[in-house]
C-alpha positions, 0 to 999 in steps of 0.5 A, a space after each residue: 172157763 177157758 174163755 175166761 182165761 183170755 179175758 185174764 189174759 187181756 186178750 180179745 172177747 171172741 171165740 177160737 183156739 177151743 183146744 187152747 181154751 180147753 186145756 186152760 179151762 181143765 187147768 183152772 178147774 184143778 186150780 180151783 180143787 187144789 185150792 179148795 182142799 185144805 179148806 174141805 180137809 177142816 171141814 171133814 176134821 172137825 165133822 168128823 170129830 163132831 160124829 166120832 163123839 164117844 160121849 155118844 154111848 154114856 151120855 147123849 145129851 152132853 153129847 148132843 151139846 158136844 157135837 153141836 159146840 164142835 160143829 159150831 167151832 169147826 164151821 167157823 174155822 172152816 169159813 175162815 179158812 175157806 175165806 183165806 183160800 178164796 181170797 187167794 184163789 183168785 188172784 192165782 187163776 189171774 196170775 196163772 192166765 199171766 203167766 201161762 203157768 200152772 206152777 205160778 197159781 202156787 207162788 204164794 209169796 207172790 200172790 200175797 205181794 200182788 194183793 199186798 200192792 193192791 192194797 189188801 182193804 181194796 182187794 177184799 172190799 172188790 171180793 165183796 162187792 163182786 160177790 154182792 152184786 151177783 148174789 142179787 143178780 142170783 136172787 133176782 133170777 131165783 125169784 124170776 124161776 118161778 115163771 121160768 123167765 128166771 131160767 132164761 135170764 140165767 142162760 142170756 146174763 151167766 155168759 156176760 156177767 162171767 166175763 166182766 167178772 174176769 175182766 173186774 178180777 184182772 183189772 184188779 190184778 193189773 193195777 198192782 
């Protein structure tokens, strides 16, 4: 992760300064968990609320329909709230490897000027596309598993595509 921050950075592709790429790495990681918390705190919410049901007791079957119309709900806001995050932790890792600032990855306001300035459709429709092209290159090697070719291709492509991802994410980030 350390190395991706160079390539935020717009710094060469090459190996050195372990110590520095470390210390960014670990960073981008506790970014990465402070932004997951509120999505994971719905999530535990509306689970919890689905198997604390008191109906349980007198009426099993209501209470059956219950908990699966409370995990339904609950699921939907948790991907909606997970979206939003994501979408914002994104742009904070970038902006993090900016600024060289931890306190950076949490300007809000700022972050939302950045992808305002991008343009929020074209900002999401690159998510996705990101998103997509991975989960089929994911499948493809999924699929290769079978006869191990798919093991090898994960260890040959993971480091490449890692960092044209980050190249993608801060291209995106410096054309606000």
């Amino acid at each position: 992760m350390g190395f991706t921050v160079r390539v935020y950075r717009g710094g060469e592709a090459k190996l050195g300064e372990w110590i520095k790429m470390l210390i960014d790495g670990i960073l981008v990681w506790i970014i990465g968990i402070v932004y997951s918390i509120v999505p994971m705190i719905v999530l535990f919410i509306f689970g919890g609320a689905a198997l604390m049901n008191p109906m349980l007791i007198m009426d099993p079957e209501a209470a059956a329909a219950a908990t699966a119309g409370v995990s339904i709900i609950g699921l939907i806001i948790f991907l909606i709230v997970a979206l939003i995050f994501g979408i914002m932790s994104s742009m904070a890792i970038v902006r993090f490897a900016k600024e060289e600032s931890l306190g950076a990855a949490f300007q809000f306001g700022e972050i939302f000027k950045i992808i305002g300035k991008i343009g929020w459709i074209h900002y999401i429709l690159s998510i996705i596309i990101l998103a997509i092209i991975f989960a089929v290159i994911g499948f493809i090697c999924g699929l290769l598993m079978i006869v191990l070719i798919g093991f090898i291709l994960i260890l040959i492509l993971f480091p490449f595509l890692c960092i044209w991802q980050a190249r993608f994410v801060a291209n995106l980030y410096e054309s606000a």
